[in-house]
PDB file of N, CA, C and O in Angstrom:
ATOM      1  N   UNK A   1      -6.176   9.987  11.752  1.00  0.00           N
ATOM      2  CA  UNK A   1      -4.860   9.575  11.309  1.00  0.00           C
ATOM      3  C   UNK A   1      -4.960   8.578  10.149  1.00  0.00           C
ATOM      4  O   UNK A   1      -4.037   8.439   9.346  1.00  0.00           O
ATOM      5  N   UNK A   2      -5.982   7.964  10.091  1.00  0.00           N
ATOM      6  CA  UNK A   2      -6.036   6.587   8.964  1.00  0.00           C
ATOM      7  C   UNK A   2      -6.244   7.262   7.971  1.00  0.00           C
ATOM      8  O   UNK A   2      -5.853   6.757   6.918  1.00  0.00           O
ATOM      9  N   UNK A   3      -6.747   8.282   7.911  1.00  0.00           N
ATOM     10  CA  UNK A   3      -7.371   9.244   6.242  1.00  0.00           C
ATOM     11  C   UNK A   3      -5.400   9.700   5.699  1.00  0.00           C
ATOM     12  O   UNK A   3      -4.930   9.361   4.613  1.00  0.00           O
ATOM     13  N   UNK A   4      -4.900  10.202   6.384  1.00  0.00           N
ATOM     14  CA  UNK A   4      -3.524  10.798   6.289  1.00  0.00           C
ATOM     15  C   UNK A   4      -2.614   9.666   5.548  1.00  0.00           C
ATOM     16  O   UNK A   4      -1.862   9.815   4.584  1.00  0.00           O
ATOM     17  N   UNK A   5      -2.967   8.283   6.425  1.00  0.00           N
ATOM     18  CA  UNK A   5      -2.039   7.279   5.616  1.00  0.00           C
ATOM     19  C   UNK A   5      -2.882   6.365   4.450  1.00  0.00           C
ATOM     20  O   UNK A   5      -2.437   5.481   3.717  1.00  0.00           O
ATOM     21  N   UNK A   6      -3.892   6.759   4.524  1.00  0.00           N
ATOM     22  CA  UNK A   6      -4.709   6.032   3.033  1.00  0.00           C
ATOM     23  C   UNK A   6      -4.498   7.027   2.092  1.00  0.00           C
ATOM     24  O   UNK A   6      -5.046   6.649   1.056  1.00  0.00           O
ATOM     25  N   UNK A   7      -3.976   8.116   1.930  1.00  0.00           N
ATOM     26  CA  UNK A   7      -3.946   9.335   1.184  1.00  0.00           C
ATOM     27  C   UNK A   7      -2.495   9.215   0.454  1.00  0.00           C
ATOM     28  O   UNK A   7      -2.458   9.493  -0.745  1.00  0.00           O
ATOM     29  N   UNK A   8      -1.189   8.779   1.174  1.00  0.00           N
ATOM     30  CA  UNK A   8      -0.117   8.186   0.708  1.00  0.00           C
ATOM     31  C   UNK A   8      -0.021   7.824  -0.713  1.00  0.00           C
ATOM     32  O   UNK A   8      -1.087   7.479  -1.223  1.00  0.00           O
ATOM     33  N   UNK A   9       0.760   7.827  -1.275  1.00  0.00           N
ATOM     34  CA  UNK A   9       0.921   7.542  -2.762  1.00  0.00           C
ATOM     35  C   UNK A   9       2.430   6.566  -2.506  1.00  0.00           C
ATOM     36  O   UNK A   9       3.419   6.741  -1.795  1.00  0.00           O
ATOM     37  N   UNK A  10       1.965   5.349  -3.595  1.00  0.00           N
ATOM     38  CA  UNK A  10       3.423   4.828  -3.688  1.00  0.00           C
ATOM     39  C   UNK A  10       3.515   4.505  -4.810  1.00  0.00           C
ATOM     40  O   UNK A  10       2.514   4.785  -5.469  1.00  0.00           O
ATOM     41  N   UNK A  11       4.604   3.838  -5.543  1.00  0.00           N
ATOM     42  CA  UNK A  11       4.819   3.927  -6.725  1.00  0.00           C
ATOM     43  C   UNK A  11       5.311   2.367  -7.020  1.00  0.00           C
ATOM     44  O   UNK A  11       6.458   2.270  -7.458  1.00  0.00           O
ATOM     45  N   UNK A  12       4.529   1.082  -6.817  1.00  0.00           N
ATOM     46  CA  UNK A  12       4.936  -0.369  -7.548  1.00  0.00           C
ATOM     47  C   UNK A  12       5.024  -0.101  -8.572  1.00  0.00           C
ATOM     48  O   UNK A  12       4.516   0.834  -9.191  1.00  0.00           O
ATOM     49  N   UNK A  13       6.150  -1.449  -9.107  1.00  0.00           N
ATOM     50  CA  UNK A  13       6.392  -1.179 -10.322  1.00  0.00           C
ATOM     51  C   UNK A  13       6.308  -2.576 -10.870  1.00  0.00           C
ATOM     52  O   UNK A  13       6.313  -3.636 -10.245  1.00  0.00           O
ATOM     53  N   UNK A  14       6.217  -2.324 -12.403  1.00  0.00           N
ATOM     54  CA  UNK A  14       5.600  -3.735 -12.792  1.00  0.00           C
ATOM     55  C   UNK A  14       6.742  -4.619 -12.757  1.00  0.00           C
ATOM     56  O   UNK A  14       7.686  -4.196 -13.425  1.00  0.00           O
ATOM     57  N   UNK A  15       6.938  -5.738 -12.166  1.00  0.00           N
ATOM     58  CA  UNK A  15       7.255  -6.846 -12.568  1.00  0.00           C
ATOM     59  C   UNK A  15       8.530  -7.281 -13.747  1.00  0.00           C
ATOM     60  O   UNK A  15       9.690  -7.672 -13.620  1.00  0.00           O
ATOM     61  N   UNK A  16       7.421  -6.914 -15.219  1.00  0.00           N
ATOM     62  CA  UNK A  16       7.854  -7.154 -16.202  1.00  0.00           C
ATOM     63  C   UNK A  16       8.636  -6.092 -16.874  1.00  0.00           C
ATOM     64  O   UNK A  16       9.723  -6.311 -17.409  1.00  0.00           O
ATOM     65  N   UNK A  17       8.057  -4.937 -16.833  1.00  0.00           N
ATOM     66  CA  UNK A  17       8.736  -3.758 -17.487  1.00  0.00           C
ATOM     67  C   UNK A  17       9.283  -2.661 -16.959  1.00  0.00           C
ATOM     68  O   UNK A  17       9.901  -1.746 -17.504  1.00  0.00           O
ATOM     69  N   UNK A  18       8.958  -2.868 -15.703  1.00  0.00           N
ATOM     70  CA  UNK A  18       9.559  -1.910 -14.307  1.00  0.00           C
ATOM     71  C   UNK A  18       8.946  -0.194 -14.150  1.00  0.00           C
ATOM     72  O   UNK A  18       9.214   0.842 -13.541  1.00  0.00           O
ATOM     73  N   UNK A  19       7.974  -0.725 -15.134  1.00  0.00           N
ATOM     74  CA  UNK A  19       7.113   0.871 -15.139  1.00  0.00           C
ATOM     75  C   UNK A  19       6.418   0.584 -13.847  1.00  0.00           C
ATOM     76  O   UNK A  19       5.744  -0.274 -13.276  1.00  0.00           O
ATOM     77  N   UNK A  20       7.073   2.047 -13.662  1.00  0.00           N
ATOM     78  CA  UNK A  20       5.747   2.648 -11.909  1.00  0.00           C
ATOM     79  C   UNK A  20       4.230   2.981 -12.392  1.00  0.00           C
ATOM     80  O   UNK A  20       3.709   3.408 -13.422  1.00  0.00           O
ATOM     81  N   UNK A  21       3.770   2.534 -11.032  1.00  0.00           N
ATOM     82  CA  UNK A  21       2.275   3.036 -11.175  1.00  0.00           C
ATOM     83  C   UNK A  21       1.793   3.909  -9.549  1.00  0.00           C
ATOM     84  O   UNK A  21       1.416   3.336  -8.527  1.00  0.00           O
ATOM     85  N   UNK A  22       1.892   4.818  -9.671  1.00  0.00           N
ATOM     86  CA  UNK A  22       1.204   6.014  -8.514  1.00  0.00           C
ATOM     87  C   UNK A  22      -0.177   5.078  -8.570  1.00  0.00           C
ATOM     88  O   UNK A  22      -0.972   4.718  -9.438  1.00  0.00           O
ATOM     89  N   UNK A  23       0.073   4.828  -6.615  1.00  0.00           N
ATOM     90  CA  UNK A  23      -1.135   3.882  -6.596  1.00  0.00           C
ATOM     91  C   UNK A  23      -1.484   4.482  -5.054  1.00  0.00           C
ATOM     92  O   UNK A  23      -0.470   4.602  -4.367  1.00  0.00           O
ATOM     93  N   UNK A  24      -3.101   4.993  -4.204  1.00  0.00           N
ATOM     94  CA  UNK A  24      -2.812   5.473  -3.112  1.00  0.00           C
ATOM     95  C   UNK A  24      -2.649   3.877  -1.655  1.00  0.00           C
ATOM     96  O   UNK A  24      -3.118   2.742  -1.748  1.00  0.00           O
ATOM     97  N   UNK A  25      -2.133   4.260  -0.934  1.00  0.00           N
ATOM     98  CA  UNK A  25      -2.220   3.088  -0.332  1.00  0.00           C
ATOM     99  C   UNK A  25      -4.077   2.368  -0.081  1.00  0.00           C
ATOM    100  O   UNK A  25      -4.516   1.225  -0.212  1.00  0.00           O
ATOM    101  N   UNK A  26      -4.667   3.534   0.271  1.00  0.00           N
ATOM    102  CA  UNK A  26      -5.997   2.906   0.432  1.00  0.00           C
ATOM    103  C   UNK A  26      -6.352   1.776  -1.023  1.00  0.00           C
ATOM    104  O   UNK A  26      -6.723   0.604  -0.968  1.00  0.00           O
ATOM    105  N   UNK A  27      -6.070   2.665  -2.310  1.00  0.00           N
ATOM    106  CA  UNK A  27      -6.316   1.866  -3.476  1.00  0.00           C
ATOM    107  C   UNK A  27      -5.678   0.392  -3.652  1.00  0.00           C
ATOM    108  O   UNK A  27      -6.187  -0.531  -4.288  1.00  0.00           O
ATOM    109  N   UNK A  28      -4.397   0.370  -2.920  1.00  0.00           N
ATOM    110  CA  UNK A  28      -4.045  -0.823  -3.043  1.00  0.00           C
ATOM    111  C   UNK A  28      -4.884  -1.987  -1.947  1.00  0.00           C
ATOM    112  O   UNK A  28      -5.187  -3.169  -2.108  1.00  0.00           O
ATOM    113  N   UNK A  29      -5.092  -0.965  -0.717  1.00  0.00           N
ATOM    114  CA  UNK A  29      -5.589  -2.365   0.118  1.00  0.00           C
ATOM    115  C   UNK A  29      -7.122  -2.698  -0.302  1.00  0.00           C
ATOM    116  O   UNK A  29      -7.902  -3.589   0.035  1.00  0.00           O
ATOM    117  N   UNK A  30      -7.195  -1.755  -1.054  1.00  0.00           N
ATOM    118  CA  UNK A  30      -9.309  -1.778  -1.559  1.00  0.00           C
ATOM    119  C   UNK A  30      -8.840  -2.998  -2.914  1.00  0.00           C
ATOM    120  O   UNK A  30      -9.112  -4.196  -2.839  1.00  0.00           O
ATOM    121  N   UNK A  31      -8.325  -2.548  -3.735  1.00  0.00           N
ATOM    122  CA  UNK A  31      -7.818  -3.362  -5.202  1.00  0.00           C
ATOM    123  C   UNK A  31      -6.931  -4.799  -4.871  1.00  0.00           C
ATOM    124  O   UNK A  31      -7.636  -5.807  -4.847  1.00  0.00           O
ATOM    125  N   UNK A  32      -6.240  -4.897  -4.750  1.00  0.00           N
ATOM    126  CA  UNK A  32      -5.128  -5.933  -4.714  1.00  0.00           C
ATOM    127  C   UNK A  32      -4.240  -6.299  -6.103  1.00  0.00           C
ATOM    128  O   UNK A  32      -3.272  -7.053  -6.193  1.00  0.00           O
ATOM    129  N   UNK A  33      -4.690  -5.762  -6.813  1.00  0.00           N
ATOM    130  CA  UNK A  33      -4.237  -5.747  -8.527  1.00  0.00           C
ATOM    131  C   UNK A  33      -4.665  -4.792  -9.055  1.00  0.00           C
ATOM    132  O   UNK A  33      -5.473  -3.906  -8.778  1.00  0.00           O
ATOM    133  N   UNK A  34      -3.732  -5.181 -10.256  1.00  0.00           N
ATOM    134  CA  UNK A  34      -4.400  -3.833 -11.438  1.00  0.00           C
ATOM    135  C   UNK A  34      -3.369  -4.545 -12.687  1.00  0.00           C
ATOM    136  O   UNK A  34      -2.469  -5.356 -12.466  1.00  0.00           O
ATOM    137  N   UNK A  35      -3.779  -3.993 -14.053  1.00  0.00           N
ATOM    138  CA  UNK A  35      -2.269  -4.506 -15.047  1.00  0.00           C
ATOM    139  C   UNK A  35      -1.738  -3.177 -15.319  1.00  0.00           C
ATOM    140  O   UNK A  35      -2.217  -2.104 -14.950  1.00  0.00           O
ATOM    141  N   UNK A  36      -0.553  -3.407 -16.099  1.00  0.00           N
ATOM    142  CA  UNK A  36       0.022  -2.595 -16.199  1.00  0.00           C
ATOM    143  C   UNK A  36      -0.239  -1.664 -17.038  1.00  0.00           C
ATOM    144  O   UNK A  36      -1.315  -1.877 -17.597  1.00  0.00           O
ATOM    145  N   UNK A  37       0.457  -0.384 -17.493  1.00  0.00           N
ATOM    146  CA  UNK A  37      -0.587   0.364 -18.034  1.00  0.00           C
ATOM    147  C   UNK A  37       0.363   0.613 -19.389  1.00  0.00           C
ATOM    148  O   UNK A  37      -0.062   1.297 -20.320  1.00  0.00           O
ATOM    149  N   UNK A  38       1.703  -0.013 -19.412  1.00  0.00           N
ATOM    150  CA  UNK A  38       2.796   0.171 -20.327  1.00  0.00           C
ATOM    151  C   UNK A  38       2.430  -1.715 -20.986  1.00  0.00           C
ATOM    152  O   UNK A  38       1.960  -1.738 -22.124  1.00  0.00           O
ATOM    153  N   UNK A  39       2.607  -2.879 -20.416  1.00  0.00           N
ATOM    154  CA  UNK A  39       2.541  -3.981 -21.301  1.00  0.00           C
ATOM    155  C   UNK A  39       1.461  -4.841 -20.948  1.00  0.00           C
ATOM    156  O   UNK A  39       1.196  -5.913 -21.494  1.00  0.00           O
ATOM    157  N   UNK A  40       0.675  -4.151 -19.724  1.00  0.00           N
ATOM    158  CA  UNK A  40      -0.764  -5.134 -19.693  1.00  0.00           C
ATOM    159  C   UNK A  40      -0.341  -6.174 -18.566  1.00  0.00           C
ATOM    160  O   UNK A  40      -1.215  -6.833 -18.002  1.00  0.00           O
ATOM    161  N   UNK A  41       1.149  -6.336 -18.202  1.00  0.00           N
ATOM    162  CA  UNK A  41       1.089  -7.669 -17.085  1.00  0.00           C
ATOM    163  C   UNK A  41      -0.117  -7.189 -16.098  1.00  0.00           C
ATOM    164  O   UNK A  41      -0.463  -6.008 -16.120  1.00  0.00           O
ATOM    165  N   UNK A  42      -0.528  -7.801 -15.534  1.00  0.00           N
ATOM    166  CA  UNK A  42      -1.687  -8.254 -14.110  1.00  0.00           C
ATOM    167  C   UNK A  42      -0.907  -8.740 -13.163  1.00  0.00           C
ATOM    168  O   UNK A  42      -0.536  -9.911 -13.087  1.00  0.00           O
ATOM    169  N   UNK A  43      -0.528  -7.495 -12.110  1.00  0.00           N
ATOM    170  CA  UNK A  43       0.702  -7.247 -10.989  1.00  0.00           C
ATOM    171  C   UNK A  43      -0.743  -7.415  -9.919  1.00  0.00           C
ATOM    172  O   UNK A  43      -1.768  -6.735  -9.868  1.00  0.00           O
ATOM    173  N   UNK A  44      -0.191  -8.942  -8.921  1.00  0.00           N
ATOM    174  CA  UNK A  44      -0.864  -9.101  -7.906  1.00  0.00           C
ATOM    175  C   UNK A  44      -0.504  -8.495  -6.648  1.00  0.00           C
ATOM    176  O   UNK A  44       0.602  -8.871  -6.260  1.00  0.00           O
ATOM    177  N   UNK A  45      -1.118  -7.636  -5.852  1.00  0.00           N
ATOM    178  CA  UNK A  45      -0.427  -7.458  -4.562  1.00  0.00           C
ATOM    179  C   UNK A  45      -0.351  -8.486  -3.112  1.00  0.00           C
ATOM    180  O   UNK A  45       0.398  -8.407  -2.138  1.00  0.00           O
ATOM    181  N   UNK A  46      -1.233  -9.262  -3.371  1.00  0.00           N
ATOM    182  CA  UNK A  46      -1.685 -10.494  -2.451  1.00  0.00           C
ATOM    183  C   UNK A  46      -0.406 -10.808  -1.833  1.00  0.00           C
ATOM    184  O   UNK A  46      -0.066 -10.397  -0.724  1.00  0.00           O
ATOM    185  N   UNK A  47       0.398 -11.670  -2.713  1.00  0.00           N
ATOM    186  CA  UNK A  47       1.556 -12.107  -2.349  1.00  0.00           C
ATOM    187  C   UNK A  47       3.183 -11.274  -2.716  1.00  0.00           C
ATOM    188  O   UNK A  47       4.250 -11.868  -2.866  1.00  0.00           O
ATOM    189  N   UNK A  48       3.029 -10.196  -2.772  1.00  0.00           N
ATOM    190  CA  UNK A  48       3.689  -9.196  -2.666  1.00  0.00           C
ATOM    191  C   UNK A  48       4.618  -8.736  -1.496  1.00  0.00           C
ATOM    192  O   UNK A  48       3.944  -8.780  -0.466  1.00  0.00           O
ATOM    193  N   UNK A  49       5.842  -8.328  -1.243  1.00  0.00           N
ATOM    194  CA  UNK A  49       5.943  -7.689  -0.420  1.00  0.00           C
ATOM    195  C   UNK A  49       5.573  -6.714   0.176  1.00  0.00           C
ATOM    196  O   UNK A  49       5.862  -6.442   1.341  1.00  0.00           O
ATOM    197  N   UNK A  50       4.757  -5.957  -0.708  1.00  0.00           N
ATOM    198  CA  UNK A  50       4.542  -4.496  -0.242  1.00  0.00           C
ATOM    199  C   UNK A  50       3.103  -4.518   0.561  1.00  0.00           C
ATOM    200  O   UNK A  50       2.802  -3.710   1.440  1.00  0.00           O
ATOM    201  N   UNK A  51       1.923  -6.050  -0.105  1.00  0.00           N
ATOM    202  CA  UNK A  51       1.410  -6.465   0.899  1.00  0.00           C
ATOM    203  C   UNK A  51       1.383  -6.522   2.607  1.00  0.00           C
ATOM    204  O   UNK A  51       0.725  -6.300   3.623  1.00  0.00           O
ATOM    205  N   UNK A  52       2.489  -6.944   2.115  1.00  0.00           N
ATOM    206  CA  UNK A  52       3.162  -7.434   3.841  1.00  0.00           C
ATOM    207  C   UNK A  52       4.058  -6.219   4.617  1.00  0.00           C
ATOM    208  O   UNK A  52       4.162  -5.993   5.823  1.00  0.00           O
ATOM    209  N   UNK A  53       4.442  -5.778   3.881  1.00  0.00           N
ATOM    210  CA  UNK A  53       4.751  -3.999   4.762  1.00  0.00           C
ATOM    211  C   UNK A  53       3.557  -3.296   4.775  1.00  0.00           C
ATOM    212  O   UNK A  53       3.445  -2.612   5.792  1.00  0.00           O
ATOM    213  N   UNK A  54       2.375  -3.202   3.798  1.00  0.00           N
ATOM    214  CA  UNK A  54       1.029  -2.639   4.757  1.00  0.00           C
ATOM    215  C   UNK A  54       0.458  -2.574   5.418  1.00  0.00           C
ATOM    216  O   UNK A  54      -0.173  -1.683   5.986  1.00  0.00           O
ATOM    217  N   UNK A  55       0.664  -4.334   5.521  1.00  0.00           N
ATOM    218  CA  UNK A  55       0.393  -4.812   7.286  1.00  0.00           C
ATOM    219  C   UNK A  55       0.972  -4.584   8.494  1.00  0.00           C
ATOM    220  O   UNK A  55       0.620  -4.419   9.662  1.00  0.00           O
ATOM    221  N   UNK A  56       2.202  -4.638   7.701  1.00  0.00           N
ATOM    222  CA  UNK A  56       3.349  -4.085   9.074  1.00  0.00           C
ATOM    223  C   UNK A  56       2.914  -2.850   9.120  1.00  0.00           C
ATOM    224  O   UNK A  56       2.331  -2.641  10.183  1.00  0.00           O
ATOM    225  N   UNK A  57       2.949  -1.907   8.395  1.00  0.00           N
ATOM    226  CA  UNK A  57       2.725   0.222   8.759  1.00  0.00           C
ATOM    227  C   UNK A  57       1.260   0.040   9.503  1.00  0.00           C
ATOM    228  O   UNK A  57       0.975   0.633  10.544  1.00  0.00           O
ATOM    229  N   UNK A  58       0.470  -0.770   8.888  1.00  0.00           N
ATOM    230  CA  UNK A  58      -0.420  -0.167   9.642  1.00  0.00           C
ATOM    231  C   UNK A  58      -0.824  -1.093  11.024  1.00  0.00           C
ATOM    232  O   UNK A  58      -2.001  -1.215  11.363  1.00  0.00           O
ATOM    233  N   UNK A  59       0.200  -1.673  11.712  1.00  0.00           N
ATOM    234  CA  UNK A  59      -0.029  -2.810  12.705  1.00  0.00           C
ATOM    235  C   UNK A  59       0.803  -1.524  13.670  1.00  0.00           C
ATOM    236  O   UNK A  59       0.438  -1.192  14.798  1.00  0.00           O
ATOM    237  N   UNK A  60       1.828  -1.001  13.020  1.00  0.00           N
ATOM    238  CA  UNK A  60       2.481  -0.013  13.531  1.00  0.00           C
ATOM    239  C   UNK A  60       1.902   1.190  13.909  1.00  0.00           C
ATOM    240  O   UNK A  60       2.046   1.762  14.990  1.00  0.00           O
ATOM    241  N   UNK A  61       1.110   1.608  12.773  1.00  0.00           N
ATOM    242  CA  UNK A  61       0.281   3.105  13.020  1.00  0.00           C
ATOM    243  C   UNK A  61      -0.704   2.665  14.707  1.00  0.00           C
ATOM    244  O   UNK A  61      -0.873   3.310  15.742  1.00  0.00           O
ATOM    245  N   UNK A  62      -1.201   1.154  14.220  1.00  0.00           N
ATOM    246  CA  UNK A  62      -2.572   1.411  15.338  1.00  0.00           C
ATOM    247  C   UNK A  62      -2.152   1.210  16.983  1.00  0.00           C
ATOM    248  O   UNK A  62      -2.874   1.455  17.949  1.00  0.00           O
ATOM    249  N   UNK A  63      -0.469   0.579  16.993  1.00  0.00           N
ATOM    250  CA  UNK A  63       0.389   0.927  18.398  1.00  0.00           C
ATOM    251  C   UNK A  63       0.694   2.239  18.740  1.00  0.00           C
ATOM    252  O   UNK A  63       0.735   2.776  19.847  1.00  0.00           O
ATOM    253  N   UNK A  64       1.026   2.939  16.949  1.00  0.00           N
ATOM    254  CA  UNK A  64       1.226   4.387  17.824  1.00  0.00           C
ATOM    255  C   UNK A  64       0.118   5.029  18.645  1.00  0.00           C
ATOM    256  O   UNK A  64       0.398   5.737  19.612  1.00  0.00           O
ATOM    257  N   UNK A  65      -1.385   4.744  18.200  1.00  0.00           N
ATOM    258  CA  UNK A  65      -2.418   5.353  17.926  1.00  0.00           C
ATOM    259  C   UNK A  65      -2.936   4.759  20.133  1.00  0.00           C
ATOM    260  O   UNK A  65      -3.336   5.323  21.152  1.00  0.00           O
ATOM    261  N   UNK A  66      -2.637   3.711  19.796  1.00  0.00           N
ATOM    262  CA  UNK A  66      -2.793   3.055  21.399  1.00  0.00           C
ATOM    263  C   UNK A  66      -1.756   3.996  22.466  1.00  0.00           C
ATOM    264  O   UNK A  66      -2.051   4.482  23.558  1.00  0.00           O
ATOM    265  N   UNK A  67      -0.507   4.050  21.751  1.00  0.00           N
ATOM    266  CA  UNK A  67       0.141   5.113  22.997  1.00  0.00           C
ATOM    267  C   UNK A  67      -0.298   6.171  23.153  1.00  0.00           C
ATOM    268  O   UNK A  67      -0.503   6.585  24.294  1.00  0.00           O
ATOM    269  N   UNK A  68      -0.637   7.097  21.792  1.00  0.00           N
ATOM    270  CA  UNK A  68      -0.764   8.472  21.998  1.00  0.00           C
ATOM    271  C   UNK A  68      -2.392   8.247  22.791  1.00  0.00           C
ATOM    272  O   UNK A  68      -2.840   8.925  23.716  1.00  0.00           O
ATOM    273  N   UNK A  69      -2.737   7.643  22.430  1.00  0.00           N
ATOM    274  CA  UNK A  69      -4.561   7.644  23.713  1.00  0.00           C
ATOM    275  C   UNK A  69      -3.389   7.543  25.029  1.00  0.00           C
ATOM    276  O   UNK A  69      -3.191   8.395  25.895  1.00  0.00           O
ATOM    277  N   UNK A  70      -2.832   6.464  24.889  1.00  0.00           N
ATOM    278  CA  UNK A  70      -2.528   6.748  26.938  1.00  0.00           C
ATOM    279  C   UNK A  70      -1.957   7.202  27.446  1.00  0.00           C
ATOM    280  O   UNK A  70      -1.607   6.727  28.526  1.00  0.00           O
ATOM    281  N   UNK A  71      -1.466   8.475  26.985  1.00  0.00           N
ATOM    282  CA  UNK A  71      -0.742   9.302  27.516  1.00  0.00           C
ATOM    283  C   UNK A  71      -1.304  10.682  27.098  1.00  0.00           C
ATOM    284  O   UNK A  71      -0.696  11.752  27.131  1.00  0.00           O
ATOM    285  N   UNK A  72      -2.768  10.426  26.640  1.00  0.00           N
ATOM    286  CA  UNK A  72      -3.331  11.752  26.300  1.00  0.00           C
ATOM    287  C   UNK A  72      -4.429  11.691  27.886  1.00  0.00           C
ATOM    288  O   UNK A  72      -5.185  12.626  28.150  1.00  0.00           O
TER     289      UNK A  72
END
């Protein structure tokens, strides 16, 4: 199941110029940055929200992952 949601694509957007960047989730939690590819800003994910919803999906995935074992 973890390959399925590291495979995910999302699309942050910069900051400054609001250009998206197709980023896979694994790439973001491996990277934490990158700049932009339209004006060069250096978009941190650290303190990000989307940080903090990765943590949440995948705090979420590994409860689902605990039920479906106990009831398998």
């Amino acid at each position: 199941m973890r390959e399925s949601f590291d495979d995910v694509e999302i699309n942050p957007a910069c900051p400054k110029c609001g250009q998206g960047h197709r980023k896979t989730v694994r790439w973001l939690r491996e990277e934490g940055s990158f700049n932009c590819i339209i004006c060069g800003t250096r978009i941190s994910l650290e303190d990000a929200p989307i940080r903090s919803a990765l943590r949440n999906i995948e705090q979420v995935r590994e409860e689902l992952i605990r039920v479906l074992e106990q009831d398998a």
